[in-house]
C-alpha positions in Angstrom: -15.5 16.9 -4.9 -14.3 13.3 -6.1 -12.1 15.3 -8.2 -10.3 17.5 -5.5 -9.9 14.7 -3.4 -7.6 13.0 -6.4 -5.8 16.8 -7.0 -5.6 18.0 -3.4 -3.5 15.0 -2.7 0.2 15.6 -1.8 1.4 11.8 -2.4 0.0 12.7 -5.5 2.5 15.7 -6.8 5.6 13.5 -5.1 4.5 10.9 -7.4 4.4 13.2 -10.4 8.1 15.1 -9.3 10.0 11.3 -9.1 8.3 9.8 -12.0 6.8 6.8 -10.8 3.7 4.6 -11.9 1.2 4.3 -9.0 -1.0 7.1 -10.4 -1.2 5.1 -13.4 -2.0 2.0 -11.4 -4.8 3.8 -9.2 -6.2 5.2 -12.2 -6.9 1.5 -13.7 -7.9 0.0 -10.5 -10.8 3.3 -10.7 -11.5 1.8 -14.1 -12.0 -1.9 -12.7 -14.3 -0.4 -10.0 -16.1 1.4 -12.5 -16.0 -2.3 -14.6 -17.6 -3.9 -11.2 -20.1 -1.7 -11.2 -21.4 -2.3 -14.0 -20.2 0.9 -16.0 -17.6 1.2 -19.3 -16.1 -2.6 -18.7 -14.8 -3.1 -21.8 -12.6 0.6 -21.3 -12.4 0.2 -17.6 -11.0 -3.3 -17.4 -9.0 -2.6 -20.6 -7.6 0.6 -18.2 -6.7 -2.0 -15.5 -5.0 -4.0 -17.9 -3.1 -1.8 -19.3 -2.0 -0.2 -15.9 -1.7 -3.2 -14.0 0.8 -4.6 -17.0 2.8 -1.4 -16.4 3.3 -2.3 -12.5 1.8 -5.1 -10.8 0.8 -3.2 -7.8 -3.1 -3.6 -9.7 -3.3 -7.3 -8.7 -4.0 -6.3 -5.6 -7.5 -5.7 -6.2 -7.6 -9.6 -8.3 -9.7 -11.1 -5.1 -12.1 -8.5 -5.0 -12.5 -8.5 -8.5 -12.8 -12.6 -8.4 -15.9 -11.9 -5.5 -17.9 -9.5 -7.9 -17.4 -12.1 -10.7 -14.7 -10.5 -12.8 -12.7 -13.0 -13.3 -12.4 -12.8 -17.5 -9.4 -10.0 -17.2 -7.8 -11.7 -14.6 -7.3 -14.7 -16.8 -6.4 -12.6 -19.9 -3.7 -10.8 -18.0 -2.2 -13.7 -15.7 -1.8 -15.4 -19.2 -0.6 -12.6 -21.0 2.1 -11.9 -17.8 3.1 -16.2 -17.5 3.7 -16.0 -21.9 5.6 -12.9 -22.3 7.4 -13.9 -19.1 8.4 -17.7 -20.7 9.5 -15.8 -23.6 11.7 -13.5 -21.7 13.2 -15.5 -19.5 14.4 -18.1 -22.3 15.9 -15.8 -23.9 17.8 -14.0 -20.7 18.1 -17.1 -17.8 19.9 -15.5 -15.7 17.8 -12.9 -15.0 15.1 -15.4 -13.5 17.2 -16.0 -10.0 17.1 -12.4 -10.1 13.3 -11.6 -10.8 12.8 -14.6 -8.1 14.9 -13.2 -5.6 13.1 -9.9 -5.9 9.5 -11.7 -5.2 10.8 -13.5 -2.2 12.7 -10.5 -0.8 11.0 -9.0 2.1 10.1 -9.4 6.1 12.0 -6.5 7.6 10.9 -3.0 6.4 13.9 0.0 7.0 12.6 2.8 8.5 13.6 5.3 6.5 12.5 8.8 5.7 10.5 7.7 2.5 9.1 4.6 3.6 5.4 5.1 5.5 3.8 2.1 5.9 2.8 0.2 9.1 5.6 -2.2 8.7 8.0 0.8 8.3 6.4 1.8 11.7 7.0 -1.5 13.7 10.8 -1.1 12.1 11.1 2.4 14.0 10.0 1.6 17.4 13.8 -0.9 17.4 15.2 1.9 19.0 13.3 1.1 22.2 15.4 -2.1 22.8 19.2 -0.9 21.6 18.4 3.4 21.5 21.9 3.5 18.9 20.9 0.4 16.6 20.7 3.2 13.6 24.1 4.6 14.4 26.2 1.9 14.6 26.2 -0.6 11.4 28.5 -3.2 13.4 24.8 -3.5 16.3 22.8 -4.9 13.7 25.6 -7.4 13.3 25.3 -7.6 17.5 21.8 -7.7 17.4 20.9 -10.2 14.6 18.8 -12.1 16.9 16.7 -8.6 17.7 16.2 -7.7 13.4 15.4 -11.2 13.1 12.4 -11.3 15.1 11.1 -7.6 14.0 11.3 -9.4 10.1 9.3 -12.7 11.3 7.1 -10.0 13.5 6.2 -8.1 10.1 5.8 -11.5 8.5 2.9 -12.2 11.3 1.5 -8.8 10.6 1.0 -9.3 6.8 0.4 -13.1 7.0 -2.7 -11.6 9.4 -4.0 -8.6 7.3 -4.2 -10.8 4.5 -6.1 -13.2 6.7 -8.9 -10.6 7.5 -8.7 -9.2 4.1 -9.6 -12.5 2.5 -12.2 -13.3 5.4 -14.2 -9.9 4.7 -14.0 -10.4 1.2 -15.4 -13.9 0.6 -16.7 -14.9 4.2 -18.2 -11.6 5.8 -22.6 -11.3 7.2 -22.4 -8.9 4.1 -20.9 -8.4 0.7 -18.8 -5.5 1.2 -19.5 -2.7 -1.7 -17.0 -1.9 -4.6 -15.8 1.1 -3.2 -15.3 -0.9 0.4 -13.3 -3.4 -1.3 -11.3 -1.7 -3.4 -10.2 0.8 -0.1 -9.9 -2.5 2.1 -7.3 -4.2 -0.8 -5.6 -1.1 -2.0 -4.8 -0.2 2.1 -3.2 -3.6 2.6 -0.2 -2.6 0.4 0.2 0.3 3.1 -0.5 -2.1 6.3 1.4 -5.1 4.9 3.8 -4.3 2.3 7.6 -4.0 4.0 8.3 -0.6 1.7 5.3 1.6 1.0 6.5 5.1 0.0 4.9 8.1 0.8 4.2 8.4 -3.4 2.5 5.2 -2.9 -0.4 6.8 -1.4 -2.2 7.6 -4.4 -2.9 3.7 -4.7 -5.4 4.5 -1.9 -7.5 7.1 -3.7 -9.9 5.1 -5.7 -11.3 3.5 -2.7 -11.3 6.6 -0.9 -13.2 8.6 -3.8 -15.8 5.7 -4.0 -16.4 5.5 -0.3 -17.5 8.8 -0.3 -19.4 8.7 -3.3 -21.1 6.1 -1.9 -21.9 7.9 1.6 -19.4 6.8 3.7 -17.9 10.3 3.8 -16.2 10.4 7.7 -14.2 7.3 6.9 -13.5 8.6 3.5 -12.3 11.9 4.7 -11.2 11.0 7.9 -8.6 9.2 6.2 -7.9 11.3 3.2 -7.1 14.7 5.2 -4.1 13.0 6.9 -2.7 11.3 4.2 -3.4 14.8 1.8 -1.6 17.0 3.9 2.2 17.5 3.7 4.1 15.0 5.9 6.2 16.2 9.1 9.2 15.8 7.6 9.9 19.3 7.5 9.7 19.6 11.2 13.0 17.3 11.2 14.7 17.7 8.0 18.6 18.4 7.9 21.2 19.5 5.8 21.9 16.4 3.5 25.6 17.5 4.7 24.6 16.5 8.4 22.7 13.2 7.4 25.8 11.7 5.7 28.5 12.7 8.4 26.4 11.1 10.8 26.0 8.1 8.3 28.0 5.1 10.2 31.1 3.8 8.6 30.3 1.6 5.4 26.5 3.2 5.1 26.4 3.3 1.5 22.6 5.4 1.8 22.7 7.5 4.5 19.0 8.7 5.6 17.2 10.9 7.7 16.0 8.3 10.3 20.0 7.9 11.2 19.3 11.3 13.2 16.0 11.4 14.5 15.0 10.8 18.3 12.9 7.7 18.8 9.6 10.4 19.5 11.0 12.0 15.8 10.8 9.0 14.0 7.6 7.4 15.3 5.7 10.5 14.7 7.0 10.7 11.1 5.5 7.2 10.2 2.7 7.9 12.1 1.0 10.8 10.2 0.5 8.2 7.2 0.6 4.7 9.0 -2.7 5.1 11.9 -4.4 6.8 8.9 -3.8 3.3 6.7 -4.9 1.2 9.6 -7.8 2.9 10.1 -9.2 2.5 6.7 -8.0 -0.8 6.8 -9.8 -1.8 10.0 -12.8 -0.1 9.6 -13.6 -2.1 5.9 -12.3 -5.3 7.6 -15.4 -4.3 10.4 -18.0 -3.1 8.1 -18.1 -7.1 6.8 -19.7 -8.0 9.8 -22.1 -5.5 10.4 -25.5 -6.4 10.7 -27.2 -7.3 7.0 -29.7 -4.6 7.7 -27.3 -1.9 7.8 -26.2 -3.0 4.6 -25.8 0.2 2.3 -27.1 0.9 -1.1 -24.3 1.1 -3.8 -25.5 4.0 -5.4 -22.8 4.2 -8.1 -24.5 1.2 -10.4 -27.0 -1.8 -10.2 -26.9 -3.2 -6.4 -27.2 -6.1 -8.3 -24.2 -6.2 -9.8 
């Protein structure tokens, strides 16, 4: 069963057709769960590593892994990445405003057809205050002041889900388990992170496999079947002919979203978005349940 749940996954296969590297990533953030439990460290945390040095997206799990007391491959890595990164960088300067640029970057998430988090969510509902905003390039120009508070707005958001992320984690009646963590941390990427592809998914698997290996199988699947199934975009796909001749003058990527209806396009970031948020919420609640409900990790020593 923990097995179909990572193979009956559809981010999963649009991860493998484009190539990327969050399968890789998920699979090393399973082998620092596996690490925290008390199982294989030297190969799990040496899987994280390895992944997390491929794409970054593993730090994600670093305050979780700080609570259980794994802090050895945190400092082994964060020296490894500020060394080869010194190196680098004197030898190519110009790259740094670049590579700085690209950290800073962020606040507004575009709506587009690929991009599902909650952020990309808040983007789409824009339409409700100017209905041709994504029609027109010269109304974003008009409507500076409107883009500028949906960016600040998704600032809030994130600035707040890290918040209760870091208060469950270190501050919460009860400790939450490994598999409870690592599902709270990996679905903050979806709920905070301006573009969270629909590939991106997979990052939420290990914390949905451990969840219901550890018994908390409605949340686990509750969450998985949505985010398994195909998305809706078939209900509203076009021609790529149609999407660029509605593509406004000087639209260098025209997108799907530029000819959805505002029902369309909410509906489209909904089937993975609420799915997110509920994992999210429910992990950030199950912190301050009562001690007595605490569960039993039954994948290693409780003690660990």
């Amino acid at each position: 069963m923990a097995a179909a749940l990572w193979l009956a996954f559809t981010p999963y296969y649009v991860e493998l057709f484009i190539g990327q590297f969050d399968f890789l990533v998920a699979a090393g953030i399973l082998g620092a769960a596996a690490a925290m439990l008390g199982r294989s460290s030297l190969i799990g945390e040496g899987g994280w590593f390895a992944a997390t040095s491929a794409k970054w997206s593993g730090i994600a799990i670093a305050p979780l892994m700080l609570r259980r007391g794994r802090w050895r491959p945190l400092v082994i890595w964060s020296g490894a990445a500020a060394s080869t990164a010194i190196l680098y960088f004197m030898a190519r300067p110009a790259d740094f405003a670049i590579f700085w640029s690209t950290i800073l970057r962020g606040g507004f998430a575009t709506p587009h057809a690929g991009n599902y988090g909650l952020q990309a969510l808040l983007s789409a509902t824009m339409p409700l205050f100017v209905p041709d905003l994504f029609q027109d390039l010269a109304r974003w120009t008009q409507h500076g002041a409107l883009v500028m508070a949906y960016a600040n707005l998704e600032r809030v958001v994130l600035a707040a889900a890290l918040t209760l992320a870091l208060a469950a984690t270190f501050f919460g009646k009860v400790r939450l388990t490994v598999g409870e963590g690592v599902a709270l941390w990996t679905s903050l990427w979806a709920v905070g992170y301006n573009e969270f592809w629909e590939h991106q998914y997979v990052l939420l698997l290990p914390g949905l496999v451990l969840l219901y290996l550890e018994g908390r199988r409605a949340l686990a699947l509750s969450v998985w079947w949505p985010l398994a199934m195909p998305t809706l975009f078939f209900l509203v796909d076009r021609p790529h002919s149609e999407v660029v001749a509605a593509a406004p003058p000087g639209y260098d990527n025209p997108d799907l979203f530029l000819l959805l209806s505002l029902p369309q396009n909410l509906l489209l970031h909904l089937c993975k978005a609420l799915p997110a948020l509920l994992l999210f919420g429910s992990v950030v609640l199950s912190a301050w349940r009562a001690p007595s409900s605490d569960p039993v990790e039954p994948l290693g020593n409780a003690d660990v």
